[in-house]
C-alpha positions in Angstrom: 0.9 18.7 -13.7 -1.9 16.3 -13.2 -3.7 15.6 -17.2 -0.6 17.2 -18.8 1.8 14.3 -19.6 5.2 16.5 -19.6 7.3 17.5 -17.0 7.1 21.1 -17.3 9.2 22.4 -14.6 7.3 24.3 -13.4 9.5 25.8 -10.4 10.9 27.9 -13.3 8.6 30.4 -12.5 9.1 30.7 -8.5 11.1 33.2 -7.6 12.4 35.0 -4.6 12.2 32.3 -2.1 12.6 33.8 1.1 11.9 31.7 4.7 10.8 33.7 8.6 10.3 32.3 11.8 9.6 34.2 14.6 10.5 37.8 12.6 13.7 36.4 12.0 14.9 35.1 8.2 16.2 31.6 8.1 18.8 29.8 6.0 17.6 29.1 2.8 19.0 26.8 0.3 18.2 24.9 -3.1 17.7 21.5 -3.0 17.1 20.6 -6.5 15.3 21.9 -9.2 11.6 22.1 -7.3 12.5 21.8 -3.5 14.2 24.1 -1.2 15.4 23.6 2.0 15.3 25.7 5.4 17.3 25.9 8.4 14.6 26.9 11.6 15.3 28.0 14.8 14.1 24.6 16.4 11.4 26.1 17.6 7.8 25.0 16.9 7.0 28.7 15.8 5.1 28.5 12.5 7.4 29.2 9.7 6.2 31.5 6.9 7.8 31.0 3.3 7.6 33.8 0.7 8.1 33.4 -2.7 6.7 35.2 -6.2 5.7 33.5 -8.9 6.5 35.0 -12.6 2.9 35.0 -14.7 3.2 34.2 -18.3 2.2 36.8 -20.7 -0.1 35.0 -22.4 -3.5 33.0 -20.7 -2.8 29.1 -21.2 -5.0 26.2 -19.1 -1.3 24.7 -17.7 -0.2 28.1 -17.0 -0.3 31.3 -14.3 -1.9 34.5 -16.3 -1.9 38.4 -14.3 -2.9 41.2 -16.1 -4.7 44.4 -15.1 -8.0 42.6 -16.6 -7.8 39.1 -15.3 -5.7 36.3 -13.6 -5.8 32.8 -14.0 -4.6 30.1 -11.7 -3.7 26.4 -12.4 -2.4 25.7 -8.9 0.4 23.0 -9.8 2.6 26.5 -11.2 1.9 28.2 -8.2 0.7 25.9 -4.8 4.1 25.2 -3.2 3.9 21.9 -0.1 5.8 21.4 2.8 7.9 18.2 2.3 6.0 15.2 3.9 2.8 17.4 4.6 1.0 16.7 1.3 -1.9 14.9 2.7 -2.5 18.0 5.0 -5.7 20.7 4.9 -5.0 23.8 3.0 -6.6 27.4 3.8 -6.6 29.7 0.5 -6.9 33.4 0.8 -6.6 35.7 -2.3 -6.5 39.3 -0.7 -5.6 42.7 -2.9 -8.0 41.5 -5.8 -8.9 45.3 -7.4 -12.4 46.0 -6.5 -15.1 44.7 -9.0 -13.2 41.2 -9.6 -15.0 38.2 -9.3 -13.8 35.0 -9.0 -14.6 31.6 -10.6 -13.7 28.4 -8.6 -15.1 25.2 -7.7 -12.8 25.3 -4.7 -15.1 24.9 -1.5 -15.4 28.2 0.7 -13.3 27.7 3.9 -16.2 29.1 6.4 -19.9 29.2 5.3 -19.4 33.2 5.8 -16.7 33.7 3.7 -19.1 31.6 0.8 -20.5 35.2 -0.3 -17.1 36.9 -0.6 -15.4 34.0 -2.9 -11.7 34.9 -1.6 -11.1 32.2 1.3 -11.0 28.4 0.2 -10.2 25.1 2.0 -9.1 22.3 0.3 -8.5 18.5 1.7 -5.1 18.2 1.0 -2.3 19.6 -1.7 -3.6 17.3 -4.6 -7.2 18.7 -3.7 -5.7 22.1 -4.0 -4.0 21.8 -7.1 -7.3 20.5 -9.0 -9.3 23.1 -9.0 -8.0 26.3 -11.1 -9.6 29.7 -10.7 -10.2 32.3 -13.0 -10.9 36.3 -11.9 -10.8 39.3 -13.1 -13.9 42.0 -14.2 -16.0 41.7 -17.1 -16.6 38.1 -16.5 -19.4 36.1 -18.1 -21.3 33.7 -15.7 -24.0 31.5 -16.5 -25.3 28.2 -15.1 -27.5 25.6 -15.8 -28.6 22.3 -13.9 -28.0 19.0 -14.9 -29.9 16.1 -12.8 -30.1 18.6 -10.2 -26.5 19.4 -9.8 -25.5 23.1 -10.5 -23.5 23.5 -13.3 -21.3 27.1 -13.7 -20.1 28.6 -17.3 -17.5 31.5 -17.0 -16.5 33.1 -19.8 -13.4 35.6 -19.6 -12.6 37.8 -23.1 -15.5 37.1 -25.5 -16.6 39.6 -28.2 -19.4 41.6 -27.4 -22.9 40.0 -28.4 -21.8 36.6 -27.1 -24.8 34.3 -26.9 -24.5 33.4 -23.4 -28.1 31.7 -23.3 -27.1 29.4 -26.5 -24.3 28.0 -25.0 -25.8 27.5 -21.7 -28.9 24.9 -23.8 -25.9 23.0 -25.4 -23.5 22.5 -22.7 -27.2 21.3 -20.3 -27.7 19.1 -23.3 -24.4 17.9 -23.8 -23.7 17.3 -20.0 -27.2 15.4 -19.6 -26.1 13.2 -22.3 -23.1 12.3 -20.5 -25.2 11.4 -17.3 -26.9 9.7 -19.1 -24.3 7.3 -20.7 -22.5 6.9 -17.5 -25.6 6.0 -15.3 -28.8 5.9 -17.2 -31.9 8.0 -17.4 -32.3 8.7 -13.7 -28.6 8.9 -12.7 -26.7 12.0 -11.2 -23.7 13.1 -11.7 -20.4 12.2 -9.3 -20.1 15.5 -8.1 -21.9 18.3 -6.5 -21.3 20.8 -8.8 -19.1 21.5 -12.2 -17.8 24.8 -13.8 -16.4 25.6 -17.6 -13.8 27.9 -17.2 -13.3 29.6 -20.7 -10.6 32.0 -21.6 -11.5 33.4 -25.4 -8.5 34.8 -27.3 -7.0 34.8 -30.9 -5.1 31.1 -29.7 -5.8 27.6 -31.0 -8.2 25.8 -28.8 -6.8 23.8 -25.7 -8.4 21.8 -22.8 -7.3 20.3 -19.2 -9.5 18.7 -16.7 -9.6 18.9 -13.5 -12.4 16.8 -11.1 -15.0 19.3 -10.7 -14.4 21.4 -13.3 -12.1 22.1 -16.9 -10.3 25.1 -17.9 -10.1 26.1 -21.8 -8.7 28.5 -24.0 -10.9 29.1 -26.9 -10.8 31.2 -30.3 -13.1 34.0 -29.6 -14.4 33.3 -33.2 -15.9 29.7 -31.8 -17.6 31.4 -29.1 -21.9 31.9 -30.1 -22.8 35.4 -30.5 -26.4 36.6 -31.6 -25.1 36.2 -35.5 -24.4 32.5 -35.6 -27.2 30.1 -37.3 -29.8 28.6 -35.1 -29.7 24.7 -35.4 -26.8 22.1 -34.8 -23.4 23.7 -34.1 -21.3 23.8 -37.2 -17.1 24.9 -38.0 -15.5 26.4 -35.1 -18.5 26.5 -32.2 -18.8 22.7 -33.0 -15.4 22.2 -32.3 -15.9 24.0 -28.8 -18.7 21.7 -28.1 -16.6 18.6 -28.6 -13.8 20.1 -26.9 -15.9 20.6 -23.7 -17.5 17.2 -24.1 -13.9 16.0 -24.2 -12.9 17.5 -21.1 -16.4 16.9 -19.1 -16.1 13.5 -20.2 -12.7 12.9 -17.9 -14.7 13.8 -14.6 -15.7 10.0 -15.3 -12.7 8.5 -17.6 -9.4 9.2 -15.5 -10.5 11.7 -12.7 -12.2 9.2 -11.0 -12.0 6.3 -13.1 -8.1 5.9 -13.1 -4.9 3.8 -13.3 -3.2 3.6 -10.5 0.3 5.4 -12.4 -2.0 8.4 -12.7 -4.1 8.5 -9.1 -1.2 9.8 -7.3 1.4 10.8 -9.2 4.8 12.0 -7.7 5.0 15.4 -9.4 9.1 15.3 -9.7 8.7 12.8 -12.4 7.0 10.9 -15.1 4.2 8.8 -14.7 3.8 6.9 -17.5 0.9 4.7 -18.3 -0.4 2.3 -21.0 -4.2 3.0 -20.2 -4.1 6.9 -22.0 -5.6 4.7 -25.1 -8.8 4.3 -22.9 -8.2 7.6 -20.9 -7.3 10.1 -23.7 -8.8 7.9 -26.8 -11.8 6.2 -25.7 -12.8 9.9 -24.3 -11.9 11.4 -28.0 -14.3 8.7 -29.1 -17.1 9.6 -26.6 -16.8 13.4 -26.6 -17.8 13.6 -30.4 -20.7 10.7 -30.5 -22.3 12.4 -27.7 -22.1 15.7 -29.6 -24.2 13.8 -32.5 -26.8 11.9 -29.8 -27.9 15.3 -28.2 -28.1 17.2 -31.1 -26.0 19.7 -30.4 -23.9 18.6 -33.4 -24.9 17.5 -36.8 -24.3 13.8 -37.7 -22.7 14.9 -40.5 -20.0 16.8 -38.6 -19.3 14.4 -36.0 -18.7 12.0 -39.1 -16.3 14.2 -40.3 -14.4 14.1 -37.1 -13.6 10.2 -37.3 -12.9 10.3 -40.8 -10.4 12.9 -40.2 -8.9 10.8 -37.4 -8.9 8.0 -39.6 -6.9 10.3 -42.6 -4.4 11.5 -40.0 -3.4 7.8 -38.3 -3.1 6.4 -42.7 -0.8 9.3 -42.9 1.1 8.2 -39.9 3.9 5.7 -41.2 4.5 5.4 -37.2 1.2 3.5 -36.6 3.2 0.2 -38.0 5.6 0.3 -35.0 3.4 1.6 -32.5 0.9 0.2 -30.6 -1.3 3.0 -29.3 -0.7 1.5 -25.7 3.5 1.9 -26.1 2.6 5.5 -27.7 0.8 6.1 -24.1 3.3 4.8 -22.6 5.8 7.3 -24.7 3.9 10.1 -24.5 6.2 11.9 -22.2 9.1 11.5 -24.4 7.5 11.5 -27.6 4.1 12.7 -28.5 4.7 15.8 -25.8 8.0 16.2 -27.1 7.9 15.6 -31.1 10.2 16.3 -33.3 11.1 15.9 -37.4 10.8 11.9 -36.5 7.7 11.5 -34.5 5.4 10.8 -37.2 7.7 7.8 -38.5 8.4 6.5 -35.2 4.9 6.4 -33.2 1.1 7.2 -33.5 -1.3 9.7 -31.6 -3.2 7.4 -29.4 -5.9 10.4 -29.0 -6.6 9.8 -32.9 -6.3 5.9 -33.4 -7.7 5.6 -30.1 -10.9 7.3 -30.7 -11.1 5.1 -33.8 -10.8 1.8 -31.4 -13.4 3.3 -29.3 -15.8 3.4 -32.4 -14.7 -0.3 -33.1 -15.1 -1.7 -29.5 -18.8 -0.1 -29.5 -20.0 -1.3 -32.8 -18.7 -4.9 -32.3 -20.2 -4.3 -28.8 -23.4 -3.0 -30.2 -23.5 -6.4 -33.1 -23.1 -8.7 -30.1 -26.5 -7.0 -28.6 -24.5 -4.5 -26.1 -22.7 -1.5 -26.1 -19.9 0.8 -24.8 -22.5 2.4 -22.6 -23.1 -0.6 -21.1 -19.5 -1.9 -20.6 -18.6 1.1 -19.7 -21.6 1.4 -16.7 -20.4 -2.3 -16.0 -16.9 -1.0 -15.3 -18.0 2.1 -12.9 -20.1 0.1 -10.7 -17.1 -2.1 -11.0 -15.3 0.6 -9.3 -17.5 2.4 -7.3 -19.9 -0.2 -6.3 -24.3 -0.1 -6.8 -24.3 3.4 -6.0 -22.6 4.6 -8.5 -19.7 6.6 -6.4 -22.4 9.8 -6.5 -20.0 12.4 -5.3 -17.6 9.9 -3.9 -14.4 11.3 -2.6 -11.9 8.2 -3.8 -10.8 7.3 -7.1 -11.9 3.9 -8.4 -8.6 2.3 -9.7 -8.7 0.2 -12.9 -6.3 -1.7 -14.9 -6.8 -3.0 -18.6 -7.9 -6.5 -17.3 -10.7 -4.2 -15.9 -11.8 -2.8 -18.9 -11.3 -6.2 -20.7 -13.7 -7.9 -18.2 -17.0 -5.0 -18.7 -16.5 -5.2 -22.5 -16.2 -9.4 -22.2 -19.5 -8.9 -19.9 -21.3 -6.9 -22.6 -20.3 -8.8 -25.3 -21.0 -12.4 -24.0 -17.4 -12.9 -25.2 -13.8 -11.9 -24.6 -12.5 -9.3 -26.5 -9.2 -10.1 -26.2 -8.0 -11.0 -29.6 -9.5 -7.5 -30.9 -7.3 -5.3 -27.9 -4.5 -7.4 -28.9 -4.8 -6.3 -32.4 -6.1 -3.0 -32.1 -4.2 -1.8 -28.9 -1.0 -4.1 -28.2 -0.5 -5.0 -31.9 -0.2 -2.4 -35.4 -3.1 -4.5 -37.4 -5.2 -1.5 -39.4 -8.6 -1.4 -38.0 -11.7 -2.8 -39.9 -13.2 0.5 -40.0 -15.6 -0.2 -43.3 -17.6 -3.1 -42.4 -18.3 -2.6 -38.7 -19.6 0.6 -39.8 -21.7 -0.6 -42.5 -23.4 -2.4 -39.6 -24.9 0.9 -38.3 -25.7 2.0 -41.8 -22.4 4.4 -42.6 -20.7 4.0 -45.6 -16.9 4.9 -45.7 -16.1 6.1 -49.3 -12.3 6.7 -50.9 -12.3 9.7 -52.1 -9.5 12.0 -54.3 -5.5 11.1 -53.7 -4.1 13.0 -51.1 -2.4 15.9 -52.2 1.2 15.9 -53.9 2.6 16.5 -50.4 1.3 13.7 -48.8 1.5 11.5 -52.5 5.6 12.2 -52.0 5.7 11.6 -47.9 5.9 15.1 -47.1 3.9 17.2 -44.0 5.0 21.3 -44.9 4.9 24.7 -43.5 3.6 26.6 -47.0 2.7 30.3 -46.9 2.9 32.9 -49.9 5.8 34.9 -47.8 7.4 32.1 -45.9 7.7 29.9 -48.8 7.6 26.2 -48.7 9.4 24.1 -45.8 9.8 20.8 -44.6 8.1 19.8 -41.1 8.6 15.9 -41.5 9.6 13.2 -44.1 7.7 10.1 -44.1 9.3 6.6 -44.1 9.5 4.7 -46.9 7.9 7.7 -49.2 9.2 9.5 -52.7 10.7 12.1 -50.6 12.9 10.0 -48.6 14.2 7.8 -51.5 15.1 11.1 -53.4 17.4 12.7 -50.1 14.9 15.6 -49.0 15.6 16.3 -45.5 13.5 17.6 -42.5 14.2 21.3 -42.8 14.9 21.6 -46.3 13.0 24.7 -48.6 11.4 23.7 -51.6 12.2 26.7 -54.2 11.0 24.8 -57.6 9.3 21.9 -59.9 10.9 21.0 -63.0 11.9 24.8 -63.2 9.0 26.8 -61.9 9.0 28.5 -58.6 6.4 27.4 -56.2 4.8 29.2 -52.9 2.5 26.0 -52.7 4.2 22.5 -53.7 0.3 20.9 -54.9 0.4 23.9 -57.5 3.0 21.8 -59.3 0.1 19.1 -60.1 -0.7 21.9 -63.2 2.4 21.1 -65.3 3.6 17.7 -63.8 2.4 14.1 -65.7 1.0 11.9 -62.9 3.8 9.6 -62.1 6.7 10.8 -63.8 9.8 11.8 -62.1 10.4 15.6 -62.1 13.7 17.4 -60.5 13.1 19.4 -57.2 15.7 22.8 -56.2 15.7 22.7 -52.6 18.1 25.0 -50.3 19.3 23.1 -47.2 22.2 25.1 -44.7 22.2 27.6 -47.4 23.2 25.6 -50.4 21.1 25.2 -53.0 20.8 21.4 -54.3 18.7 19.6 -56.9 17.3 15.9 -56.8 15.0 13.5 -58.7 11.6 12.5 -57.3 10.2 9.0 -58.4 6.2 9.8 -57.2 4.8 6.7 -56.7 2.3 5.2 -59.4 -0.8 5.2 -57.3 -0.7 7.1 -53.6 -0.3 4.2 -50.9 -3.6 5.5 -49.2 -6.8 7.8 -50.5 -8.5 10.0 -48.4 -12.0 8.8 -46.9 -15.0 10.2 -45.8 -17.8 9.0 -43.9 -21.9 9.2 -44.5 -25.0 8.0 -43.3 -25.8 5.2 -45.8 -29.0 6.1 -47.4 -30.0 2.7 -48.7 -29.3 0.7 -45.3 -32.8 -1.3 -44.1 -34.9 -0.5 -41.4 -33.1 -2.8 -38.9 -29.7 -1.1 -39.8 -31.6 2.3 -39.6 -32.7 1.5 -36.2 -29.4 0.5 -34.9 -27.9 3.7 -35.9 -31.0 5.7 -34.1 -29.7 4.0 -31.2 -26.0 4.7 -31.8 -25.4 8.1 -33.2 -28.9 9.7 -32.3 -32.1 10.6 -34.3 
């Protein structure tokens, strides 16, 4: 599935393949796990291929959803293609939709008549057909907006009542005109002719995919604005919607059009990897919070939060000293998609340190006079030539000696010794003083908690108990024999539903003995906590003493 790096075998779900021609039923057989192959007459009579696909009970953006409410499409689950005949035109009818449903696509009507009913579509070829999901159903929330003249949809399927339709409609114009604006200045246009948010709202975590005209999301109806949230910048879970759809807007730039060459065309059957999903996946987790902060749909403040979060989570990562964030792009297939009890010793998420090299290649950009805004306007017109690709068809292909020349171009220097460090190489970033530069202090704060003091990530809940996700190299835990999988009954004696609660009776760096149950044995061992924690929590804040001339290059930076 295009922007999903798995193979999710996806022919799981197709079932009852059956194959006519002429009236008559032809041989069928299967091929391998996604291809099926039929025995014709020899005739050139067209041959008609049945087949049901099994909709997953719950709504997901890589998935196939069917209830008696709503249906969701993401065609790559559902779109099967004649061997050979990928590049062809497709013709897309959805008949026996219950009357009342609408449906939500950025999927061209096939005829200029059939615009009004929104049930025929034509699509250039297979991959056309495959990027653009649809969403229908009744009850539907649509909205629109313009940005640069280009229509832009919302849909919203299963929102609480009172849902501030209007509010999210100002954000996402703001939001979306910031990105414009970053990609091709004040008076540019976006590459396409129009763009749609497809948004299913339910009681799940929150989850994105892009496509080129559009994005599908799932969404806790709780982050959704209804006529009781607070009037000003988006704060807790809305906020996190707003950077989630800047995340997935920003790829109609970064890696829908944009792209390596691994991930323009991939052969579906199997992996693609690629050592560019730092700048794809990272660089965009870098841009979709700073333009939160520059429009003002998000508070400074918050968007501060988000790096320093990202920069907690990759010093609690003992994997980011063997990892390059390009290998763990490269890996992503066989590790980040598929982790297990090991993952955080053996690699690094390059969404999370990649968004922090983002930060880093713009603010030594922005101390050499440029910025990522620049190099990254240098490398589109790189691509897509003076005009800017508007609504260009093709896919400009980069590589990373691409991206190294439009950041050596803004800088008036190469860059190379910093992307050898920061994205081939395991150095820790210089976080603290390239931020000082743009007036933002980075401040150690308390230890982490005992968990993360011992090398410990935990499932802890008052009925479930205390359980061991992962242990982390090198750490207390690992030198005292806890395993991944173990439960953690008690402290020195005491029964704990939360491990940090044994902080109330333990001395700071003494050892104390842990009862643990592992395969249903009940074992004891002795914990050595380490002196001092081998990293403190930070947080991040607008400096209040910078000067003037530091003030002014944050203005620029992060907004007003």
């Amino acid at each position: 599935m295009p922007g999903s790096y798995l193979v999710r075998e996806l022919a799981r779900r197709i079932d009852g393949v059956t194959a006519t021609q002429r009236a008559r039923p032809c041989r069928l057989r299967t091929v391998d796990k996604c291809t099926w192959e039929v025995e014709t007459d020899g005739s050139t009579a067209p041959l008609v291929v049945r087949y049901e696909v099994l909709a997953a009970a719950d709504a997901s953006v890589r998935g196939v959803m069917l209830d008696d409410e709503h249906g969701f499409i993401d065609g790559a689950g559902v779109f099967l293609v004649p061997e050979g005949r990928a590049g062809a035109p497709v013709r897309l009818t959805l008949a026996g939709l219950p009357r009342g449903w609408t449906v939500a696509t950025t999927l061209p009507p096939a005829t200029p008549a059939s615009a009004s009913k929104g049930q025929r579509y034509a699509a250039a070829d297979h991959a056309a057909l495959i990027d653009h999901p649809l969403l229908f159903g009744a009850g539907l929330w649509h909205g629109q907006f313009e940005v640069a003249g280009v229509p832009h949809a919302v849909v919203v399927q299963g929102a609480w009542p009172g849902l501030d339709g209007a509010r999210l409609c100002r954000d996402l114009q703001r939001l979306c005109t910031g990105h414009v604006r970053l990609w091709h200045g004040a008076r540019g246009r976006p590459p396409f002719q129009r763009y749609a948010f497809l948004i299913l709202a339910g009681d799940g975590a929150a989850s994105g995919l892009e496509h080129r005209d559009s994005c599908a999301l799932t969404v806790p109806r709780r982050a959704l604005p209804h006529a009781g949230t607070p009037p000003g910048p988006a704060e807790g879970a809305y906020a996190e919607l707003l950077s989630l759809c800047s995340h997935e807007y920003c790829h109609a730039w970064n890696v829908k059009r944009l792209v390596a060459a691994e991930l323009a065309a991939p052969d579906l059957r199997r992996e693609a990897p690629s050592r560019l999903l730092w700048f794809h996946e990272g660089v965009s987790s870098y841009l979709d919070d700073l333009l939160c902060a520059r429009t003002g749909v998000t508070a400074p403040a918050t968007v501060l939060g988000a790096w320093a979060a990202h920069a907690n989570g990759v010093a609690a990562t003992p994997g980011r000293h063997r990892h390059s964030i390009a290998q763990a792009g490269f890996d992503a297939w066989t590790r980040l998609y598929r982790p297990d009890a090991q993952t955080p010793n053996a690699s690094v998420s390059y969404y999370a340190k990649g968004a922090l090299v983002g930060l880093c290649l713009d603010l030594t950009l922005r101390a050499a006079g440029g910025s990522l805004d620049g190099a990254l306007r240098r490398l589109w017109r790189g691509a897509f030539g003076r005009n800017g690709g508007i609504v260009a068809a093709a896919s400009g292909l980069i590589d990373e000696n691409d991206i190294a020349a439009a950041l050596a171009a803004e800088a008036g220097r190469s860059l190379a010794p910093e992307l050898a460090a920061w994205v081939h190489g395991t150095d820790e970033l210089p976080l603290a003083p390239l931020l000082a530069g743009v007036g933002v202090a980075l401040h150690a704060t308390a230890a982490p908690d005992l968990s993360a003091m011992l090398g410990l990530r935990l499932a802890e809940s008052p009925l479930g108990g205390v359980h061991v996700r992962h242990v982390l190299r090198d750490g207390a835990a690992e030198a005292a024999g806890v395993a991944a999988g173990d439960e953690l009954l008690a402290v020195n004696g005491w029964r704990v539903r939360r491990l940090d609660e044994a902080r109330a009776w333990l001395t700071a760096g003494a050892p104390f003995e842990l009862l643990l149950v592992r395969e249903q044995r009940v074992r004891r061992c002795r914990v050595r906590p380490p002196a001092q924690p081998a990293w403190r929590t930070v947080t991040l804040a607008l400096d209040p003493a910078a000067d003037a001339a530091t003030r002014a290059r944050r203005r620029h930076w992060l907004g007003a």
